[in-house]
N, C-alpha and C positions, 0 to 999 in steps of 0.2 A: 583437490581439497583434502582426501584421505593422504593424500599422500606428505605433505605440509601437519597435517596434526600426530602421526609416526613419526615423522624428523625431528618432531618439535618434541623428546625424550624427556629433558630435564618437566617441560609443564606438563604430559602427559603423567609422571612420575608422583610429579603432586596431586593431580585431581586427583588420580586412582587411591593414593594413599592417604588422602586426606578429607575432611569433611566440610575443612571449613574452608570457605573460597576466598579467593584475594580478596583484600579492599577495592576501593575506588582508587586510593592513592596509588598502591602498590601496581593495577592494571595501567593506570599514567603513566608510572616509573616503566612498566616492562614495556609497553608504545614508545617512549621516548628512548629505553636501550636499543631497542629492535629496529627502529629509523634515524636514531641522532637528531632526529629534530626536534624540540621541546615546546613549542608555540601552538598550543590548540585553537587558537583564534579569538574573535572578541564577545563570543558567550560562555555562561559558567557552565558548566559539564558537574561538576565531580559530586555535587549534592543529591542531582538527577540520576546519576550511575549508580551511589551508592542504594539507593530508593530500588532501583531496579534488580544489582544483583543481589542485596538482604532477599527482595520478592521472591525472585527467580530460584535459590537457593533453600528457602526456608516453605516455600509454597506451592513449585510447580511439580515436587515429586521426582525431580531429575534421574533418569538414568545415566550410566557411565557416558553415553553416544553422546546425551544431553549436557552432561556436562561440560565433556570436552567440547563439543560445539558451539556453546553458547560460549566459553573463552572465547575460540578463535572465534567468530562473529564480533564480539567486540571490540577485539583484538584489531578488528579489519573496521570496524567503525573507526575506533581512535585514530588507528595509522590512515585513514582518508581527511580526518581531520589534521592532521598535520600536514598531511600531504597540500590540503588545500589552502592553508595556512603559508606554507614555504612558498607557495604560487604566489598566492597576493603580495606578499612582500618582498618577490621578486619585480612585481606587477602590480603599483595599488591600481591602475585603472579595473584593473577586474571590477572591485566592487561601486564601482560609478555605471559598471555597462547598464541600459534599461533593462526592465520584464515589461513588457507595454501590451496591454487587453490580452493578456492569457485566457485561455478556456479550457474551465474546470469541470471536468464532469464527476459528477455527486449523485447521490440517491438512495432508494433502496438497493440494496446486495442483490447478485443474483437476479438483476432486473437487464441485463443486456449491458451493463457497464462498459465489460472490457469487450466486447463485438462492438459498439460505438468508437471507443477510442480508436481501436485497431484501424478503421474507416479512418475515423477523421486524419489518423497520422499516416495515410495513405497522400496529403494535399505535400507536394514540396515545399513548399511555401511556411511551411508548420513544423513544429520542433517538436519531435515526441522520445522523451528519454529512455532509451530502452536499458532492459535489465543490467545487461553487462555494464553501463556505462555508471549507473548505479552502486557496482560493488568494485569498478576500478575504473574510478572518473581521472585519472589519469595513467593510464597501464603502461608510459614510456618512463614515469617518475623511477628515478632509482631504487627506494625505497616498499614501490607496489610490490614487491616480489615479482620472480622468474617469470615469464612467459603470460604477466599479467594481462586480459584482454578477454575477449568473447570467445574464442576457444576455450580459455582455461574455465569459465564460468559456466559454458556447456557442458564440458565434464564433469563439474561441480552437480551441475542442474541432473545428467546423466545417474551421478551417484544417487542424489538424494533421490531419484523416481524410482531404483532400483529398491531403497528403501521404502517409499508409499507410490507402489504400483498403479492402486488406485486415483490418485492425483491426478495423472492425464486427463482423466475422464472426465472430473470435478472441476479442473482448472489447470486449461492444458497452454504452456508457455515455455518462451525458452531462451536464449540468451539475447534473441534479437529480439522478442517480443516489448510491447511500449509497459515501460515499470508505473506499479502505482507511485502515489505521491507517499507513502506511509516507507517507502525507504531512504527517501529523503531527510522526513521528518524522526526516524529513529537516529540520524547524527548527532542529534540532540538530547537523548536519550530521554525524550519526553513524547511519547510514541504512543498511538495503538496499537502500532504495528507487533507489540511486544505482548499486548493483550490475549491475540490470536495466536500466539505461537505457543502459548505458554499460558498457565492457571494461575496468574499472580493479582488478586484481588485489593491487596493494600495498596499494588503499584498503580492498579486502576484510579482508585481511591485519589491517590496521592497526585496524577495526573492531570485530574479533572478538578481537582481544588488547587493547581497550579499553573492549570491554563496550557493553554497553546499557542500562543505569543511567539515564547520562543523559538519551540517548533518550526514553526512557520518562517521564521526569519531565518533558518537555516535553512529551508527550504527555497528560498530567495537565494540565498549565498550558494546553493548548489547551482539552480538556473543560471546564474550569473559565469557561475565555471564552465557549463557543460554546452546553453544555448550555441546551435550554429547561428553564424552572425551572418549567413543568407537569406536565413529563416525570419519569414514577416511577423510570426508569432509563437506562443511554446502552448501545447497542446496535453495538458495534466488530469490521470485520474485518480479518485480511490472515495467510496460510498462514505469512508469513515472523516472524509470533511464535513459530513453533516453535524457531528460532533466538535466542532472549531470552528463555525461558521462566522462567527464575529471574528476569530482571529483570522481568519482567511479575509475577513473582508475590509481588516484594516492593515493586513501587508499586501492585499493586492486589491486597492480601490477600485481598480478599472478591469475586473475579471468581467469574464463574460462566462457564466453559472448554465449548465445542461443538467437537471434533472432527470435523472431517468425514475421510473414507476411499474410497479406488477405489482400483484395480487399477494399479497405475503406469503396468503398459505402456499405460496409456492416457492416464496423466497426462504421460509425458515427451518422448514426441515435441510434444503439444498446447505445452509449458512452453518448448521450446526455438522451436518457432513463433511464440508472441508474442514470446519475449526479440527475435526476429531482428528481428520487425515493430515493435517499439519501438526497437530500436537505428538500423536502416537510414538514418532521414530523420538521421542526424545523423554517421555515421560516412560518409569514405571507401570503409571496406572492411569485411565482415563475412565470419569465419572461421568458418562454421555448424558445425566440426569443433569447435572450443574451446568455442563455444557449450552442441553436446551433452555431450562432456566436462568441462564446466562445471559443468549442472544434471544430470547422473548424478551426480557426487559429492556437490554440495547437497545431492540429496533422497534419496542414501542414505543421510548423517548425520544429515538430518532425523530418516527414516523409524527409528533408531536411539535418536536424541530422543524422539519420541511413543511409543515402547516404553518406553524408561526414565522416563518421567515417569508411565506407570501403571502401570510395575511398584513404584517409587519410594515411589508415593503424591504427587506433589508438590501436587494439589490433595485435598482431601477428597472420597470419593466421591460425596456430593450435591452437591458442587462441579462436575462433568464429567458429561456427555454425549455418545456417540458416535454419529455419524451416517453410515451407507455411500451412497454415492451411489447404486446402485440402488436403496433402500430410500426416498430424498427423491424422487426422479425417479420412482418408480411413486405413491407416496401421500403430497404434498408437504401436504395439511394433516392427515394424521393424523402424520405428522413434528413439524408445528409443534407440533400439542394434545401427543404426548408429551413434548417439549421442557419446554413447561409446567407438563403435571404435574409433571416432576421437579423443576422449582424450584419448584414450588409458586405458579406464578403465573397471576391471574384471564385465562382464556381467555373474552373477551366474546362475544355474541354480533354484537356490531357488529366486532370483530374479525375475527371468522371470516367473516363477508361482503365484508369487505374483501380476504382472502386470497382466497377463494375467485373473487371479480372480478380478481386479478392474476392469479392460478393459468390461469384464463380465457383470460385478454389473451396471456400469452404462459407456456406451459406449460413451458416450460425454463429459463427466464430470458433467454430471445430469444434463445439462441445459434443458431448454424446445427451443420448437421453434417458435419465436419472431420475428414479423415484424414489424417493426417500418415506418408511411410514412414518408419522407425529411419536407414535408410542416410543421407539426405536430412543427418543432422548427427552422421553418424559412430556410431551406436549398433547393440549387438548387441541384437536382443532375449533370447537365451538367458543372455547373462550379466546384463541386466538381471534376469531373473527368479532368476537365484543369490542377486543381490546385494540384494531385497525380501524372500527367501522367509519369511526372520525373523518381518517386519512381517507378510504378509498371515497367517500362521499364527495369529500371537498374538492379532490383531483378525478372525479368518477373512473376511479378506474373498474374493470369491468370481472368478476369473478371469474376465478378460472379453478379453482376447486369446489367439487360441490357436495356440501357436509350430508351423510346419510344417516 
């Protein structure tokens, strides 16, 4: 990846010496020189981009790293859109193949998420999209660049931990590891995903009074490319579909929804840890106070969201599953067989050896064990606990910090 943003002299030439970033248009035009293909496909991009880089540029404090990186990032958005683009209309069946009863795993952050998925995309039978496949969902396309593929994105991954060291620890992955759904959904440049990496508060703004619709429908159009068609179903995470909940549930009618659940006070200082350890290598300056006052209000609207969507009804009850994180973390594959039975799916026996050799390998999902103080980003814990009591009552979840 360092080595693609030094070749690349002429754009390097201009961030450094200049202040003001491309347009939306101009990033188009240089996508469209850089691959010859011109077709982005059949949602509109350029109103979305432009929202984005204004944000990114006038709000997240960019350093040089930052800036040059957030180009090539988009850089590498656009060129997978066209890429995808050139496939379909080489191929319109692509976008007729089905997505039929995905499972989406949602929740609190921090609450066992990615230790679930990782399990579930243990079942052969289940499609789980990993990183690589995400930043070059077709690495044979002429246009991916050199030696596109899971190697090259391991080295990629290699550089940037060399940049946040600390990251393993926090949230340890890697080119083979199963991708959230928020990289999917940034093709559209209608993303959370943009949120987290980056201090851009308008773009939030601007996101959330324009929905997630479309998002989401690119997110379909990514499955549609990437699913193995051995595969009986595709298997999707990330906590920040709590936030698109209706759109998620009107481009995938027939999902079948895993909640996961913990204690806040243990999810919020963890959440506001990584937001800082992802932001750092690219910002100037990082206000861990904003930070925390950030994801406190996030995930108290979330935690509000996943209340009303089963008080609501928004899925049918054989549609959802709840899972507490102490309840995964003590008995992760009696977790996974309940899973199944409720959807009523074959729990093999070659399955369960499979889980059982991960469960093995690394019994938490490799994380370490990380305490975070509340003050560290501006947090009370007593009014956190006001402002959850809602959530943990209605889903009893069970305290796991305890205020002195």
């Amino acid at each position: 990846m360092f080595k693609e943003w030094i070749n690349n002299t002429h754009g390097i030439a201009r961030l450094a010496s200049s202040h003001a970033p491309l347009s939306a248009a101009e990033l188009l035009s240089s996508a469209r020189a850089k691959t010859r293909l011109h077709d982005f496909g059949p949602e509109p991009i350029e109103d979305a981009l432009a929202q984005l880089q204004r944000a990114v540029h006038e709000e997240a404090d960019l350093n040089l790293f930052g800036r040059v990186s957030t180009h090539w990032d988009i850089l590498r958005l656009l060129t997978n859109l066209l890429i995808l683009r050139d496939r379909e209309l080489a191929d319109p069946a692509i976008l007729q193949r089905p997505v039929t009863q995905p499972i989406f795993v949602l929740g609190m952050p921090r609450s066992g998420s990615s230790f679930l998925h990782s399990l579930l995309a243990e079942d052969e039978t289940s499609f789980a999209p990993r990183c690589w496949q995400a930043i070059y969902p077709y690495p044979d396309h002429p246009a991916a660049g050199r030696h596109a593929g899971p190697r090259k994105v391991q080295r990629q991954f290699d550089f940037f931990h060399r940049l946040a060291p600390e990251l393993r620890d926090v949230h340890p992955f890697n080119a083979l590891t199963p991708q959230e759904c928020t990289e999917f959904t940034a093709h559209s440049f209608r993303s959370l995903r943009f949120e987290t990496i980056y201090h851009v508060p308008s773009y939030k703004r601007w996101v959330k009074q324009a929905g997630h619709a479309q998002g989401h429908r690119t997110h379909r159009r990514f499955l549609q490319h990437l699913q193995d068609t051995r595969a009986t179903r595709c298997v999707l995470k990330s906590p920040d579909h709590v936030f698109a909940m209706d759109a998620l549930r009107e481009v995938y009618p027939d999902a079948r929804v895993i909640f996961t659940h913990r204690d806040p006070l243990k999810v919020l200082p963890s959440v506001a840890r990584l937001t800082e350890v992802l932001r750092r290598p690219f910002a100037k300056h990082i206000d861990k106070d904003v930070i925390g006052a950030q994801i406190s209000a996030d995930w108290a609207y979330g935690a509000q969201q996943i209340v009303a969507a089963d008080t609501d009804g928004l899925w049918p009850g054989q549609h959802v599953f709840h899972v507490h994180y102490k309840t995964l973390t003590a008995a992760p594959l009696d977790t996974i067989r309940q899973i199944y039975d409720h959807f009523e799916l074959e729990f093999t026996p070659a399955f369960r050896a499979r889980l059982q050799e991960q469960i093995d390998r690394k019994p938490t999902g490799g994380y370490g064990k990380n305490v975070y103080p509340f003050a560290d980003f501006g947090l009370r814990p007593e009014e956190e606990r006001e402002r959850y009591r809602g959530y943990m009552a209605h889903f009893g979840i069970a305290e796991e910090v305890v205020i002195q």
